[in-house]
ZADO-1210 file (C-alpha; in nm, 4 decimals, padded with zeros to 6 digits):
<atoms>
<atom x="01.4072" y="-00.0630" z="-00.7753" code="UNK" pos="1"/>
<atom x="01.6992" y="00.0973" z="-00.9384" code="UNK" pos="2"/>
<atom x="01.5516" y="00.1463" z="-01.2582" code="UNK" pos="3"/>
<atom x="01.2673" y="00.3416" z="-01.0777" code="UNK" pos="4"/>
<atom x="01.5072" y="00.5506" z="-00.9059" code="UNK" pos="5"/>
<atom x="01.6623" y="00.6248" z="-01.2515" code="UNK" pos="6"/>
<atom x="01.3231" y="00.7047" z="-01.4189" code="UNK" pos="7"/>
<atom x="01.2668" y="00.9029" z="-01.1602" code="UNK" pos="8"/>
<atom x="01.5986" y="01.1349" z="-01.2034" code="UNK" pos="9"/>
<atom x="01.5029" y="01.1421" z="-01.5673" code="UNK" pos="10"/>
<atom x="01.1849" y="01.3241" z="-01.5295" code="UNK" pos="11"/>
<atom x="01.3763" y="01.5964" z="-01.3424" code="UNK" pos="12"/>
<atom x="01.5930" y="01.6446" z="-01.6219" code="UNK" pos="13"/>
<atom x="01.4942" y="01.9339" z="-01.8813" code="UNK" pos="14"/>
<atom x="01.5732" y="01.7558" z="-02.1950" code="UNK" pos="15"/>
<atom x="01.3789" y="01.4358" z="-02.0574" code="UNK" pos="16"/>
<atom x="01.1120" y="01.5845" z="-01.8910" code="UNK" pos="17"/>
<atom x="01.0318" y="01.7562" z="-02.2016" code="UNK" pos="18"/>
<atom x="00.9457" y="01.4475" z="-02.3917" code="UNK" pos="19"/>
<atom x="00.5931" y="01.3985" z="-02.2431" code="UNK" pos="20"/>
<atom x="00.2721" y="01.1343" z="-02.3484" code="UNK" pos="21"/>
<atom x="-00.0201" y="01.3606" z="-02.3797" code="UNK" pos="22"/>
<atom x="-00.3370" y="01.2370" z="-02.3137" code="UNK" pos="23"/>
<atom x="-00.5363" y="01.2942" z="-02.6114" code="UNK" pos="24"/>
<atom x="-00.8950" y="01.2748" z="-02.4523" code="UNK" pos="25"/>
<atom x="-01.0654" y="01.6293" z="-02.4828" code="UNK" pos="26"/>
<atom x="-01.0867" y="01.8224" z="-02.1768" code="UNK" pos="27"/>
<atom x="-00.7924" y="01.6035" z="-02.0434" code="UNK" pos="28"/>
<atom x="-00.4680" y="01.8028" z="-01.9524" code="UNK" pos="29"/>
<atom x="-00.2604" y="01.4824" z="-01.7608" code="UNK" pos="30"/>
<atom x="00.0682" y="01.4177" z="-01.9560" code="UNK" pos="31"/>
<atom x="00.3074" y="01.0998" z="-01.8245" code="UNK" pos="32"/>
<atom x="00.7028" y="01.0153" z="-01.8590" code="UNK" pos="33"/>
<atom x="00.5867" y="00.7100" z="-01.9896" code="UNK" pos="34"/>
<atom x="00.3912" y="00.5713" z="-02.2441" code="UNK" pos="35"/>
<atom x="00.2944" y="00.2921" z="-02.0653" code="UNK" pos="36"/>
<atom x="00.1436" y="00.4961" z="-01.7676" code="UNK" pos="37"/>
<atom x="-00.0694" y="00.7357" z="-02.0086" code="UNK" pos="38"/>
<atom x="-00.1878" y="00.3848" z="-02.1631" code="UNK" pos="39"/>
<atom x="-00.2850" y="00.2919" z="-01.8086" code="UNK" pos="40"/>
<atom x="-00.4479" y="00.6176" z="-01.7198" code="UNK" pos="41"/>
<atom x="-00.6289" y="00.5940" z="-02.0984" code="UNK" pos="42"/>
<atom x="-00.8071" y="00.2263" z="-02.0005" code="UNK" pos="43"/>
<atom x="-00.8338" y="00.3230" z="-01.5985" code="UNK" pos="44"/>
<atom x="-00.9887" y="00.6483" z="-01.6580" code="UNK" pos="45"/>
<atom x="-01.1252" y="00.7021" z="-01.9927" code="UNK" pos="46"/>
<atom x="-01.2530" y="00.3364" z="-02.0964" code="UNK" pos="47"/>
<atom x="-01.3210" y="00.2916" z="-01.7412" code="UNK" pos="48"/>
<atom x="-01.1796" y="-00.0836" z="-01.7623" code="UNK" pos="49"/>
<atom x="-01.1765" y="-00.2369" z="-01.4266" code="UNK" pos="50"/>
<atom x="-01.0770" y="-00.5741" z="-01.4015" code="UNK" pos="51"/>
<atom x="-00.9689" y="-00.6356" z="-01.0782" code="UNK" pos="52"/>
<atom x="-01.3022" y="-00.7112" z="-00.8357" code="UNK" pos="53"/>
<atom x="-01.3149" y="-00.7296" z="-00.4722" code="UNK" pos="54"/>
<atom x="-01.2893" y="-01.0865" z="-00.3261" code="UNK" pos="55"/>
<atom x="-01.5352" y="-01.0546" z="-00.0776" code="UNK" pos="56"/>
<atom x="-01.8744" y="-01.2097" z="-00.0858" code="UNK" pos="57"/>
<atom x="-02.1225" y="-00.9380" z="-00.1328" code="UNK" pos="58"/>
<atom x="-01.9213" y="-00.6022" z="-00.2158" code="UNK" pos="59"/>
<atom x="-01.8999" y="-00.5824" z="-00.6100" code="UNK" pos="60"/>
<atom x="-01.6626" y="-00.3340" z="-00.6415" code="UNK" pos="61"/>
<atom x="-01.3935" y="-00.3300" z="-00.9132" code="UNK" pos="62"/>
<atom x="-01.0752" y="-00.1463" z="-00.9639" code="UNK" pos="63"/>
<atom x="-00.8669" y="-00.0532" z="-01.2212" code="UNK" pos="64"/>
<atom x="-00.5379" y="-00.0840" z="-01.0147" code="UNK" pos="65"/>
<atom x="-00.4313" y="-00.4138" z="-00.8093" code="UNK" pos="66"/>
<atom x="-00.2575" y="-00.2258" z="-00.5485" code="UNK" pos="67"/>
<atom x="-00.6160" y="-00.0259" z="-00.5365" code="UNK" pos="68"/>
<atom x="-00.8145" y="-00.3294" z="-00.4872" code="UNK" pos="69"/>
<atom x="-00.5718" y="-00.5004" z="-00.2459" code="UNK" pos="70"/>
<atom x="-00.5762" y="-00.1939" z="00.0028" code="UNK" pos="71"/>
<atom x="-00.9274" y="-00.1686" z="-00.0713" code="UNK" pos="72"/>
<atom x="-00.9602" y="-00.5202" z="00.0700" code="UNK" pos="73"/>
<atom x="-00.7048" y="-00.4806" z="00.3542" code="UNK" pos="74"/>
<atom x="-00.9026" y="-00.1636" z="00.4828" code="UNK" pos="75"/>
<atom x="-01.1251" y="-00.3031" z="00.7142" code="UNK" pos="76"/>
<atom x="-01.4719" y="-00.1799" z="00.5274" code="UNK" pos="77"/>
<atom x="-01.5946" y="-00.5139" z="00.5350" code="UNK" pos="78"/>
<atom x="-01.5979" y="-00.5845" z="00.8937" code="UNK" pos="79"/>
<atom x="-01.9282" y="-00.6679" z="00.9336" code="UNK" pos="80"/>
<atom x="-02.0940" y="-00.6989" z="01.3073" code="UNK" pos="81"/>
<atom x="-02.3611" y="-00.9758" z="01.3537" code="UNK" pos="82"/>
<atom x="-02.5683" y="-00.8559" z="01.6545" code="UNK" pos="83"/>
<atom x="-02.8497" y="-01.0828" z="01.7147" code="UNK" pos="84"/>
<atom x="-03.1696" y="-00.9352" z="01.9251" code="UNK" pos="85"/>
<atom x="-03.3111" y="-01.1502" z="02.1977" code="UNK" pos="86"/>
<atom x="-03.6087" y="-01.0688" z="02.3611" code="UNK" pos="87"/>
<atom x="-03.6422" y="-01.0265" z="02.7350" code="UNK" pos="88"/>
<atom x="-03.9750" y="-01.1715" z="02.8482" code="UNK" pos="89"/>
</atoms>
């Protein structure tokens, strides 16, 4: 946590903030305070790499981010209702 907090201050900074990854993709403008986030954002976004894939039997969808794919699986979307039809006679 404290190390966060100090990246965090750094990337106010003018000599720190200064020191930016670019991403190198054409037409993309994002820049990061760390190289390991623009190499994130480069497999997430531009190699569309997705290995993290919804538990749920049925659904299919992958994410690129844990954190995406756990709220994804916390949200309630797969709350399915089984309603079964019975005939009056």
């Amino acid at each position: 946590m404290r190390n966060n907090i100090k990246r965090h201050v750094f990337t106010h900074e003018e000599t720190i903030s200064s020191e930016r990854f670019k991403c190198e993709f054409k037409g993309c403008l994002l820049s990061f305070s760390a190289k390991s986030n623009l190499q994130q954002h480069v497999k997430a976004v531009h190699h569309e790499i997705k290995p993290f894939a919804c538990i749920l039997v049925g659904c299919g969808m992958r994410f690129a981010y844990k954190h995406v794919r756990d709220k994804h699986e916390k949200s309630g979307c797969h709350i399915y209702s089984t309603v079964s039809i019975v005939q009056i006679l």
